[in-house]
C-alpha positions as CSV (number, residue, x, y, z in Angstrom):
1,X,52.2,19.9,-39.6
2,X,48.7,21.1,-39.6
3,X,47.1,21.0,-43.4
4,X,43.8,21.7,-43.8
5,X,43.3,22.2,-47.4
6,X,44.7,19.8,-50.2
7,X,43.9,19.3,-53.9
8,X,43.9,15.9,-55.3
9,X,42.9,14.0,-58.6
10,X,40.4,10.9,-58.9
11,X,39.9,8.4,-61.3
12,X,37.5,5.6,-60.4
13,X,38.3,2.5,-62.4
14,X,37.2,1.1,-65.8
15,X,35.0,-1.4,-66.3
16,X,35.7,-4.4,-67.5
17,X,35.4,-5.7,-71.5
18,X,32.7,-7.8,-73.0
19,X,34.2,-11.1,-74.3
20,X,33.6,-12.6,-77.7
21,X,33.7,-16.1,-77.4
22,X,31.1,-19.0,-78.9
23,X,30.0,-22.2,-77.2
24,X,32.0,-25.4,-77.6
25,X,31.0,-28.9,-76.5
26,X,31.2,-32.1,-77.5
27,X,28.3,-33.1,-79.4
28,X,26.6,-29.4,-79.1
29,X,26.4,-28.5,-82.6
30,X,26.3,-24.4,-83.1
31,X,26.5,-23.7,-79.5
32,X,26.6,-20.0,-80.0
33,X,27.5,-16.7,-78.5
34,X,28.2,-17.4,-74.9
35,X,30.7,-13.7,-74.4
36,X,30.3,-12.8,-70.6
37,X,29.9,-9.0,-69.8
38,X,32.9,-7.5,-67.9
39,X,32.9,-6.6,-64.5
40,X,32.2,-2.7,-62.6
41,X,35.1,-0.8,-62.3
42,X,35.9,0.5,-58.3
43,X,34.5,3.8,-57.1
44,X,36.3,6.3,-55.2
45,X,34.6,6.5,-51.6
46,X,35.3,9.0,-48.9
47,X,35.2,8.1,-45.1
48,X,35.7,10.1,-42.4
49,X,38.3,8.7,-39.3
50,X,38.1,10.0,-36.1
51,X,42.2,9.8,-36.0
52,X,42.8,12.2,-38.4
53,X,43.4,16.0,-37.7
54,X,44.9,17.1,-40.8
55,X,45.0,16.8,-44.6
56,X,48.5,16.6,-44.5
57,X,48.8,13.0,-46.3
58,X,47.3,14.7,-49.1
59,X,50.5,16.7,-49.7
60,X,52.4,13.6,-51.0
61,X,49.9,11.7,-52.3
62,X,48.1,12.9,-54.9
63,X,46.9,11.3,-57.6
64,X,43.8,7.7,-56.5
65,X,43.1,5.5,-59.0
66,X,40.7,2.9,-58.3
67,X,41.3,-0.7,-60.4
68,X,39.2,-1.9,-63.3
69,X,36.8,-4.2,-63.4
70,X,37.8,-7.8,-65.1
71,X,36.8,-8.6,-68.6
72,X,33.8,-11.5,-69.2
73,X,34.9,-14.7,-69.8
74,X,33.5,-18.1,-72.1
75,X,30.4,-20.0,-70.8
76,X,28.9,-16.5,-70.0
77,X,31.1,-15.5,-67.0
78,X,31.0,-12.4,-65.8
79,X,34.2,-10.5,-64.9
80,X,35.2,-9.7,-61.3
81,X,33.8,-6.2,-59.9
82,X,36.4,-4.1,-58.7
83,X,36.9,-3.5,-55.3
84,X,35.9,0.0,-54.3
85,X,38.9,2.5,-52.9
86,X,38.0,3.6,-49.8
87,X,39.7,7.3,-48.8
88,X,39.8,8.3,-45.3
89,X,40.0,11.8,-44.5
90,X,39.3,14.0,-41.4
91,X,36.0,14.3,-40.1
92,X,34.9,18.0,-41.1
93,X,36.5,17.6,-44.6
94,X,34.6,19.4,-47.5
95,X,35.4,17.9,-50.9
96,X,34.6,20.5,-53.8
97,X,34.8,20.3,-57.1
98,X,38.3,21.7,-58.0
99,X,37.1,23.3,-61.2
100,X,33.7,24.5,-60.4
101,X,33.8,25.0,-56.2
102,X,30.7,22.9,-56.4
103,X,30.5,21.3,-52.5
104,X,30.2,17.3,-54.0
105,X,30.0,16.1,-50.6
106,X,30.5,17.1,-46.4
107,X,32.0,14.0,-44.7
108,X,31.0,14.8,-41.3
109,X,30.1,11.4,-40.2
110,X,29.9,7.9,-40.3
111,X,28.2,7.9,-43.9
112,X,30.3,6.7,-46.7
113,X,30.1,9.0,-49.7
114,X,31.0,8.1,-53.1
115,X,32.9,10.5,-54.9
116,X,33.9,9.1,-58.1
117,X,31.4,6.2,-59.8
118,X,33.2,3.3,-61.3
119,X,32.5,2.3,-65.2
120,X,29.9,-0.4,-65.8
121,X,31.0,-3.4,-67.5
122,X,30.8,-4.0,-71.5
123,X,28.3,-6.4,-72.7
124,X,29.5,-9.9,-74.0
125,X,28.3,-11.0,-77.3
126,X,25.8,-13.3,-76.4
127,X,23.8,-10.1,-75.8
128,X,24.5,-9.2,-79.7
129,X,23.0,-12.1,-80.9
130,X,19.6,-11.8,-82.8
131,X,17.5,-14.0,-85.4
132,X,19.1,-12.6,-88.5
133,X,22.9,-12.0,-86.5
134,X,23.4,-15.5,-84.9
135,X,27.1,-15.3,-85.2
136,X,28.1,-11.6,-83.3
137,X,31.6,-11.6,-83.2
138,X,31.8,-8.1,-81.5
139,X,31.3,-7.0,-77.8
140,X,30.8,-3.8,-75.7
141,X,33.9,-2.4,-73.8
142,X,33.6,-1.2,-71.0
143,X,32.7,2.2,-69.9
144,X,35.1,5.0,-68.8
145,X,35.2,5.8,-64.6
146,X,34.1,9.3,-63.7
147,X,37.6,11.5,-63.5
148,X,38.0,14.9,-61.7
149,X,40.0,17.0,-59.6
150,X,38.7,18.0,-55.9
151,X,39.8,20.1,-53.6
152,X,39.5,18.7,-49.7
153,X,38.6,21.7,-47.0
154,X,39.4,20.7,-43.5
155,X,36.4,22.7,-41.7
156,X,36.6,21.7,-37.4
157,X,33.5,20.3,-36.1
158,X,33.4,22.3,-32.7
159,X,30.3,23.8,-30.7
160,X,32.1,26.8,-29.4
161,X,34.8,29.2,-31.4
162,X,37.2,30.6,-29.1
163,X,38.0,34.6,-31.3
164,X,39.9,37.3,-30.4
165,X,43.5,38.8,-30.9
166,X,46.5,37.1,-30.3
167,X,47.5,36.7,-26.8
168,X,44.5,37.7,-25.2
169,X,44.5,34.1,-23.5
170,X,42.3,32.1,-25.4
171,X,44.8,29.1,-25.5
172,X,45.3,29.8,-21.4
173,X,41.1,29.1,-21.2
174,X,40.9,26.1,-23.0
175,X,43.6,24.6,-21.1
176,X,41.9,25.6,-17.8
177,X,37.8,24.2,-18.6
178,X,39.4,20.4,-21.0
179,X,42.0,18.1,-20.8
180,X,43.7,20.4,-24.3
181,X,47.2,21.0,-23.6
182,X,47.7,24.1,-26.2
183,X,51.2,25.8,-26.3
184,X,51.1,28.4,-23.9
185,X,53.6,31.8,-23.6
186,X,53.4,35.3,-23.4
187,X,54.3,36.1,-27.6
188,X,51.8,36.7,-30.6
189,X,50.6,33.4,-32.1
190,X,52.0,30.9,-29.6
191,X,49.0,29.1,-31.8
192,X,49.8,28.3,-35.0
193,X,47.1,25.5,-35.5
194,X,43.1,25.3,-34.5
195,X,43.6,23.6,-30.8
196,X,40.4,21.6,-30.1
197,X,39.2,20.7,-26.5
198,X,36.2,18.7,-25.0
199,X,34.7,20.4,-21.8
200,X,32.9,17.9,-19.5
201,X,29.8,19.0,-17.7
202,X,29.1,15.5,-16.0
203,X,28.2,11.8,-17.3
204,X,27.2,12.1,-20.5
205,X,27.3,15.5,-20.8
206,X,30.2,17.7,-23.3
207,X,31.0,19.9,-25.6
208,X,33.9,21.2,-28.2
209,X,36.1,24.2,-27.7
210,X,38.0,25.0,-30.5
211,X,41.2,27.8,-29.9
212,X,41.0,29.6,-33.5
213,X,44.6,31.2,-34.1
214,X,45.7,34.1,-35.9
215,X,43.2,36.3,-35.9
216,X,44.1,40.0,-36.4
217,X,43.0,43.4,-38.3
218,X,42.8,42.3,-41.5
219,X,42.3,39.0,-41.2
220,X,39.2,38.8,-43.5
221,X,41.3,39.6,-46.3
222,X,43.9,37.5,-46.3
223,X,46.7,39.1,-43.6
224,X,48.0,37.3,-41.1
225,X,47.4,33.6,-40.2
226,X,43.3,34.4,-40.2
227,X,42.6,33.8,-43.5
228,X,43.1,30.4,-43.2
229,X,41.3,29.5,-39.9
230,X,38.5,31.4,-40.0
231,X,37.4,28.7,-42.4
232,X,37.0,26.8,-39.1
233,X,34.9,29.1,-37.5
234,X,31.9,28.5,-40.1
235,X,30.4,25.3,-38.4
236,X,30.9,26.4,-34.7
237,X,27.4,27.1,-32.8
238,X,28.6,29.8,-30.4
239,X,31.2,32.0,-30.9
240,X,32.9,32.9,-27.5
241,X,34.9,36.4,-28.1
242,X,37.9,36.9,-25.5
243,X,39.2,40.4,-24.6
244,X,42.6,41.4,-22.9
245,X,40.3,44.2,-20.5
246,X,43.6,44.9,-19.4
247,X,44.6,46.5,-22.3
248,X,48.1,45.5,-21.6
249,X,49.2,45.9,-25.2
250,X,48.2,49.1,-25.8
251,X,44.7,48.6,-27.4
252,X,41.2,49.3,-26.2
253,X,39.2,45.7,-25.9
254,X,35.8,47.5,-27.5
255,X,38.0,48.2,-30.0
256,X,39.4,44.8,-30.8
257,X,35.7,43.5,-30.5
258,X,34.4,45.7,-33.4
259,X,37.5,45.0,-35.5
260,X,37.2,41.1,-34.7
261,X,33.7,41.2,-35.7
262,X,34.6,43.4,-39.0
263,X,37.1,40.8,-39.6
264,X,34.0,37.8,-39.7
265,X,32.0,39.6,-41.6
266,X,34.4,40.6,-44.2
267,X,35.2,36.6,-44.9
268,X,31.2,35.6,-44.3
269,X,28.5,37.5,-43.9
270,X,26.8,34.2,-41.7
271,X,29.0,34.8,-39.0
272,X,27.6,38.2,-38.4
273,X,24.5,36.4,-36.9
274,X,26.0,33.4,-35.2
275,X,25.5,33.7,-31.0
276,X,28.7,35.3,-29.1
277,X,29.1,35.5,-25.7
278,X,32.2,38.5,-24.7
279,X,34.6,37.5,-22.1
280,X,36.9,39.9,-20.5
281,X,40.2,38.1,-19.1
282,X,42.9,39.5,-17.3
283,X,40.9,41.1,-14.7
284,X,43.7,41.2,-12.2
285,X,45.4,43.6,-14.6
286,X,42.6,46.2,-14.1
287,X,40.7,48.2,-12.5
288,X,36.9,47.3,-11.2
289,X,35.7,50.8,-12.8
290,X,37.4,49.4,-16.6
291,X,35.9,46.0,-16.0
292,X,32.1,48.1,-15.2
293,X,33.2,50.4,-18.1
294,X,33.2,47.2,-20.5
295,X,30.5,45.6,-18.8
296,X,27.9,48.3,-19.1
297,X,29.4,48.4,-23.3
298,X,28.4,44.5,-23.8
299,X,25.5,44.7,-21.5
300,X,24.2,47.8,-23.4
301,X,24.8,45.8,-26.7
302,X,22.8,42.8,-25.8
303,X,26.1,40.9,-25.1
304,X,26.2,38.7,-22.1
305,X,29.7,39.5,-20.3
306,X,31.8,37.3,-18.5
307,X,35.1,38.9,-16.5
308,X,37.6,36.1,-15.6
309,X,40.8,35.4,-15.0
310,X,41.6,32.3,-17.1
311,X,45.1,31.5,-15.5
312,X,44.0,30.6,-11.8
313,X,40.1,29.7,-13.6
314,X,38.7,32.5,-11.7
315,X,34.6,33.3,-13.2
316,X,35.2,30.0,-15.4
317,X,32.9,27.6,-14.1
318,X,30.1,30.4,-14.5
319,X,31.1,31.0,-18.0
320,X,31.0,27.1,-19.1
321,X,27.7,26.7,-17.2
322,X,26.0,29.7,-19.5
323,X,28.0,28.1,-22.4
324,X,26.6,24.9,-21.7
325,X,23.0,26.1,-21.3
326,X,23.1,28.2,-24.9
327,X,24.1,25.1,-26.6
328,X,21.2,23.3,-25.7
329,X,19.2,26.1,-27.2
330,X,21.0,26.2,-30.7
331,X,21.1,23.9,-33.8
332,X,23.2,20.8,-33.7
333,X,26.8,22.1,-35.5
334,X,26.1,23.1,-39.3
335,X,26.6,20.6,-41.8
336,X,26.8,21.7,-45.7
337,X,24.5,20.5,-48.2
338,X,26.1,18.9,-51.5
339,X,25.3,21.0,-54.1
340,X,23.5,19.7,-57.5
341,X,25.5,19.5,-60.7
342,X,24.6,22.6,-62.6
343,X,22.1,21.9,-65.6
344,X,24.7,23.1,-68.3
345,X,27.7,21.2,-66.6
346,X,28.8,19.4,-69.2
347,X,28.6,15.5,-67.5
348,X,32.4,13.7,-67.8
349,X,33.6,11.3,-70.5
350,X,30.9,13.1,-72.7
351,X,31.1,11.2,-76.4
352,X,31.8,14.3,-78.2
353,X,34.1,14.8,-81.3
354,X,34.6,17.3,-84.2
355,X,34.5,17.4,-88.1
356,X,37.3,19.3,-89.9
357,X,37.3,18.5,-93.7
358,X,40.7,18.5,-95.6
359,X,41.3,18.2,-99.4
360,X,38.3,16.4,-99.3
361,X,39.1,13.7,-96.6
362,X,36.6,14.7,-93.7
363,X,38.4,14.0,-90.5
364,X,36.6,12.8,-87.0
365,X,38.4,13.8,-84.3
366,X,38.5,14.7,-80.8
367,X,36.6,10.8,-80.3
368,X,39.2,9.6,-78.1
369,X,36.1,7.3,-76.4
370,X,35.6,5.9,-79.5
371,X,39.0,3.9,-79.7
372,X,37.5,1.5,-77.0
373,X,34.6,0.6,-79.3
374,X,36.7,0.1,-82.4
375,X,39.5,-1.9,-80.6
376,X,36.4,-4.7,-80.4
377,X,35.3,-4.0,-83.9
378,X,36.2,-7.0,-86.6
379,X,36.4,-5.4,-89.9
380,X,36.9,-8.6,-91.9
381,X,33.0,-9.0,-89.6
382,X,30.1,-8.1,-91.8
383,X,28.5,-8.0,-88.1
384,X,30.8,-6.7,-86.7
385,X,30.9,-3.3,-88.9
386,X,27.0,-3.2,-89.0
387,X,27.2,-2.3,-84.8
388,X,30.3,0.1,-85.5
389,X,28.0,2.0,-88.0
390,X,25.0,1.7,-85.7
391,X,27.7,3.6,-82.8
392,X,28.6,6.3,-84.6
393,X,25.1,6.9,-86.4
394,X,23.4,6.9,-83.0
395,X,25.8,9.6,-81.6
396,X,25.6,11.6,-84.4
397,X,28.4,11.3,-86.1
398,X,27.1,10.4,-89.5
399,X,24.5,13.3,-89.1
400,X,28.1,15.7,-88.7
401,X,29.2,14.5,-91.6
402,X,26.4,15.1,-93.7
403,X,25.7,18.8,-92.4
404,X,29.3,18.9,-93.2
405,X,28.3,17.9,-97.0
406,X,30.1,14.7,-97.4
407,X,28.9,13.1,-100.4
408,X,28.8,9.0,-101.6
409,X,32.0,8.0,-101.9
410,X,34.3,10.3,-100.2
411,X,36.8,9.2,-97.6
412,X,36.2,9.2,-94.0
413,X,39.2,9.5,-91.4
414,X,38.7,8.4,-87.6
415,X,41.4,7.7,-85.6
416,X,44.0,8.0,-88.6
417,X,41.4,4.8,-90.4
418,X,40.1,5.6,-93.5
419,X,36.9,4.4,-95.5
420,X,34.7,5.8,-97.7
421,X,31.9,6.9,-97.0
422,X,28.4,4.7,-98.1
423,X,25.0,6.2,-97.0
């Protein structure tokens, strides 16, 4: 089954807690604070492998968590980094932000990319500990991984598009100029799946031929099987356009050319500009005064023209020579820039919250970050409440409340606990 486009969900893994733990040796009076910090939580990295063709694993697996990092330990150990989780998908594949379309990254080669950053580790306590606070009995937690939904976009790395109607022989050339083995018979879309083939011009010399399938009038919009492969189309250098000059279906070839081309520009206006070279097969089904008709059409159009006859691989060796010499003119195949977050994206995990007062209890909520810093908070600790009330002051919290008009005294709800308010 050929997939090429699959939405998935990420969450990179948590880092690891700060410990709270104080020195103890024999004979070592007051050892102190000796809390380790915890460890980084895993990313979520992408890698592309040459053995996959499709998305398809992506259909019944959706949902990658990468593990957390372990908490600190006593003597000032630090917790064990996650390992990362490596993804491999298809080389080609797009991932976008799901939500936004943003292109995050193009994993087109070797690179590894990382998608998803794991959480840092929490501080220990020892890093709390200060000339007036020798005793912290608090630590940091550790932070949140980055957590989104992306959508992967299979796009075929290939030099040379094969476009055209169905069953104009576009599967019949391939299998004639590589070692491709397409399905081959004399029915519309015989090709239900982008059919790549390398074409060998000598030691060290090749190129890719890719058969798109299911292009037809109205493709651009969505009809027939076009609308999904013409996404493959978009990196291809050259764009070779086949033609049934026989017309053995009823249709004039010029025709399907301009209709074709409608069709490319319809789903991108890029394609309008990328190189094509027209090839009229069938031949043998013709006349010589229809092939100089078409000829003279393409010629007159700044086209070059080859007339072949792709089931005995008469005129190919000409056409793959020409193909070959284009491609060393052009651009190496397109790769797509990531794209920048937007300036007022809003980054994940953001520490926001909301105030909503109620018969004169002011409620925090939406602070669902905020439980990991109170899960480490003593509140028999002196200390220990000093750095909860240094949290929520520095992310503005307290300054909420007050534009709210809280006054001395009144009772403060977060996270269903209450105390009263002292400024």
């Amino acid at each position: 089954m050929f997939v090429d486009i699959a939405k998935i969900h990420l969450k990179a893994g948590k880092g690891g807690d700060g410990a709270v733990s104080f020195h103890r040796e024999k004979y070592v009076a007051a050892g102190g604070p000796d809390g380790g910090d915890g460890g980084k939580g895993g990313d979520i990295v992408f890698k592309a492998d040459s053995n996959l063709s499709t998305l398809a694993d992506f259909r019944y697996k959706r949902k990658y968590t990468a593990e957390p990092g372990d908490n600190g330990g006593t003597s000032r150990r630090t917790g064990k980094s996650a390992q990362n989780l490596v993804i491999s998908v298809p080389i080609g594949t797009l991932v976008k932000d799901a939500e936004t379309g943003r292109i995050i990254a193009d994993i087109s080669d070797e690179e590894e990319v990382v998608i998803a950053k794991g959480g840092n580790g929490g501080w220990g306590n020892q890093h709390f500990a200060t000339s007036t606070r020798q005793i912290p009995r608090f630590a940091k937690s550790g932070e949140l991984g980055e957590e989104l939904d992306v959508t992967l976009e299979l796009k075929l790395l290939a030099d040379v598009g094969l476009i055209g109607f169905p069953n104009v022989g576009k599967s019949t050339l391939v299998s004639v100029v590589s070692q491709a083995k397409p399905k081959i018979a004399n029915y519309h879309f015989t090709t239900l799946t982008p059919v790549l083939g390398v074409v060998s011009m000598g030691e060290g010399s090749s190129f890719v031929m890719a058969d798109i399938p299911g292009l037809i009038e109205g493709a651009g919009e969505g009809v027939g099987l076009g609308h999904e492969f013409l996404r493959h189309v978009e990196r291809c250098r050259l764009l070779l356009h086949v033609l049934d000059i026989s017309g053995s279906e009823g249709r004039d070839p010029i025709d399907d050319f301009e209709k074709i081309n409608n069709e490319l520009a319809v789903f991108s206006s890029e394609l309008t500009d990328r190189p094509q070279i027209v090839v009229g097969n069938k031949c043998d089904l013709t006349t010589d005064e229809e092939i100089e008709r078409i000829s003279k059409y393409f010629s007159e159009k700044g086209y070059k023209f080859f007339p072949i006859m792709a089931a005995i691989a008469e005129g190919t060796e000409a056409l793959i020579n020409h193909i070959a010499a284009e491609l060393a003119k052009l651009p190496p195949i397109k790769k797509f820039e990531a794209e920048p977050k937007p300036e007022l994206e809003k980054p994940k995990n953001l520490r926001t919250f909301t105030i909503r007062e109620e018969n004169e209890i002011y409620y925090v909520e939406n602070c669902d970050w905020l439980m990991e810093v109170m899960n480490n908070v003593d509140p028999d600790d002196y200390e220990s409440l000093q750095y909860f009330e240094r949290v929520i002051r520095e992310c503005g919290i307290i300054d909420a409340l007050e534009k709210a008009g809280i006054n001395e005294g009144d009772t403060v709800n977060i996270l269903d606990i209450e105390f009263d308010f002292v400024n």
